[in-house]
KEFI-860317 format. One record per residue (C-alpha): x, y, z; residue number from 1; residue in three letters. Coordinates in Angstrom, 3 decimals, m for minus. Example, Ala and Ser with C-alpha at 12.3 -4.5 7.8 and 13.67 -1.06 7.14 Angstrom:
2
xx, yy, zz, volo, bake
12.300, m4.500, 7.800, 1, ALA
13.670, m1.060, 7.140, 2, SER
***
This chain:
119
xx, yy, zz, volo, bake
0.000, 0.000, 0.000, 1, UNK
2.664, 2.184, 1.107, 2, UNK
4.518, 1.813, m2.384, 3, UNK
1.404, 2.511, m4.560, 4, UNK
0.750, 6.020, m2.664, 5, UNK
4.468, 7.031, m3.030, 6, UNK
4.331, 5.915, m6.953, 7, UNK
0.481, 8.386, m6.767, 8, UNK
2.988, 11.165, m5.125, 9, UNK
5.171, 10.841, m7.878, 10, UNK
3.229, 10.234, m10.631, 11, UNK
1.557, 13.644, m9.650, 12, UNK
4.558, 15.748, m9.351, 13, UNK
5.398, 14.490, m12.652, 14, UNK
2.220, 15.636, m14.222, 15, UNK
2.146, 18.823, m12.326, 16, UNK
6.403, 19.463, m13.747, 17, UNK
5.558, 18.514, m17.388, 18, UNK
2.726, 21.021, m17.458, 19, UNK
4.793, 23.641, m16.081, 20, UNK
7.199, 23.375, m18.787, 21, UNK
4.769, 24.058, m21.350, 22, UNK
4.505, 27.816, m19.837, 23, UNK
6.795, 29.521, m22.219, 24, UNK
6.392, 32.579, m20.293, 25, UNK
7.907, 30.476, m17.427, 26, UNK
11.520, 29.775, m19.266, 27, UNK
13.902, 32.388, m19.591, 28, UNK
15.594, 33.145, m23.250, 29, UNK
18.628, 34.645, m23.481, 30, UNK
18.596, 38.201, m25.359, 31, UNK
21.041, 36.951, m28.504, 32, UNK
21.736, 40.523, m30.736, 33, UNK
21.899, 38.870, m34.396, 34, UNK
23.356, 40.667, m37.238, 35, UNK
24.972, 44.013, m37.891, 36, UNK
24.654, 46.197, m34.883, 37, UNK
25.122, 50.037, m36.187, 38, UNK
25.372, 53.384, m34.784, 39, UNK
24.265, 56.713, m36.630, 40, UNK
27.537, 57.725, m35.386, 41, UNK
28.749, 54.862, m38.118, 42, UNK
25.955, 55.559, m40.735, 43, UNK
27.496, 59.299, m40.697, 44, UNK
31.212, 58.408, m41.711, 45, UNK
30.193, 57.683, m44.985, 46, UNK
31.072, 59.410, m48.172, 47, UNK
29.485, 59.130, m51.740, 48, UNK
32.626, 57.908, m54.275, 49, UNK
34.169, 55.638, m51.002, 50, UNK
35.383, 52.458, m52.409, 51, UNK
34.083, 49.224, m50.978, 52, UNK
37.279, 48.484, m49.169, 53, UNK
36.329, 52.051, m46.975, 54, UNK
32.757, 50.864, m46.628, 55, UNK
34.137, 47.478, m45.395, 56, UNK
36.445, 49.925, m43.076, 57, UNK
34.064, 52.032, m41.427, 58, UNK
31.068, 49.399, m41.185, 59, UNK
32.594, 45.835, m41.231, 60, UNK
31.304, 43.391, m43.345, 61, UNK
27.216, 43.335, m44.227, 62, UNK
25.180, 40.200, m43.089, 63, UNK
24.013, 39.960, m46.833, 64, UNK
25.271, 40.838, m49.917, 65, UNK
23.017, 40.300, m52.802, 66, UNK
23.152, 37.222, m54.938, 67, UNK
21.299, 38.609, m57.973, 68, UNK
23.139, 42.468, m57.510, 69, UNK
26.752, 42.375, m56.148, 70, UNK
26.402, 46.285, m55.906, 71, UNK
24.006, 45.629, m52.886, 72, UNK
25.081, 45.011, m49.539, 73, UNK
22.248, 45.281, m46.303, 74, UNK
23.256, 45.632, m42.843, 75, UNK
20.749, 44.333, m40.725, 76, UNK
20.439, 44.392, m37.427, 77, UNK
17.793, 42.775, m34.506, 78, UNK
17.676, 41.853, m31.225, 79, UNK
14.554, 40.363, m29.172, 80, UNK
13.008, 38.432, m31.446, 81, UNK
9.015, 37.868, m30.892, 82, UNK
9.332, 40.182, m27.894, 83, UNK
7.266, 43.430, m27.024, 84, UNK
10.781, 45.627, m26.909, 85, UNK
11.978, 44.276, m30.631, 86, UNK
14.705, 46.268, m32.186, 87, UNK
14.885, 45.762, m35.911, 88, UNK
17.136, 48.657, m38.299, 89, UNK
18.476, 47.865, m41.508, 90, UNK
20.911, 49.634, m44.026, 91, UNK
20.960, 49.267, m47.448, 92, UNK
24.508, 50.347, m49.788, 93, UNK
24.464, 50.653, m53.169, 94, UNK
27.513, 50.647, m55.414, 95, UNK
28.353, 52.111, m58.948, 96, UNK
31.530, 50.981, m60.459, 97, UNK
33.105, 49.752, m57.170, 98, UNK
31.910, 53.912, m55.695, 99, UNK
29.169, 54.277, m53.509, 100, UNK
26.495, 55.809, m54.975, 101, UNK
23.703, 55.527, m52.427, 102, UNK
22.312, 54.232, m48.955, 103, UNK
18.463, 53.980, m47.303, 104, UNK
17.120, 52.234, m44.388, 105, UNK
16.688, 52.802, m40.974, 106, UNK
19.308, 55.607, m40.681, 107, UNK
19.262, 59.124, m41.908, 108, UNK
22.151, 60.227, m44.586, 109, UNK
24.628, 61.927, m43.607, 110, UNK
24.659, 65.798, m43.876, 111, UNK
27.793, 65.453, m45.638, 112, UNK
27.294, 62.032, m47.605, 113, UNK
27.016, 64.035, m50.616, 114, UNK
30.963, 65.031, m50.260, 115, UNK
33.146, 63.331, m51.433, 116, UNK
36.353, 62.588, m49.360, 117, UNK
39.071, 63.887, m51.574, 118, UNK
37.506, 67.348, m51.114, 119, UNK
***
């Protein structure tokens, strides 16, 4: 007798764990930043004409260059996933004849993007 109310004891805090664990607001996820985390700071180094190999420079490499254009890199950037506080910014570079020609996204353009560096 005494064995079948110790196997009931068990057999209950058993059922009562397992359906815990199905509360996913229970379990705690760890805050993983994925991609290319930019500043405007970074966004405002950049000069129309600067070769890739500045771009590369002053922003690292992008996340994703485009198969279809290789004048197209994007920078993207998120962190918290599915989460009320989601951060999501993305950059997109565009390149003429190995001189960039162009950004848009999530960051403003710099006051002086339309100067070139030599000047």
């Amino acid at each position: 007798m005494q064995s079948l109310k110790t196997f009931s004891l068990w057999f209950i805090v058993a059922v009562t764990l397992s359906s815990l664990a199905g509360c996913s607001s229970w379990v705690y996820r760890i805050n993983i930043p994925q991609g290319n985390f930019l500043e405007q700071s970074d966004v405002d180094k950049l000069r129309i004409s600067m070769t890739r190999e500045q771009v590369l420079y002053v922003l690292g490499k992008p996340i994703a260059e485009d198969a279809f254009d290789k004048n197209t890199w994007h920078y993207v950037y998120s962190f918290n996933l599915g989460r009320k506080n989601e951060q999501r910014k993305s950059l997109t570079i565009n390149f003429e004849n190995e001189k960039l020609v162009s950004l848009s996204g999530d960051y403003e353009q710099p006051e002086e993007f339309n100067t070139p560096l030599e000047q």
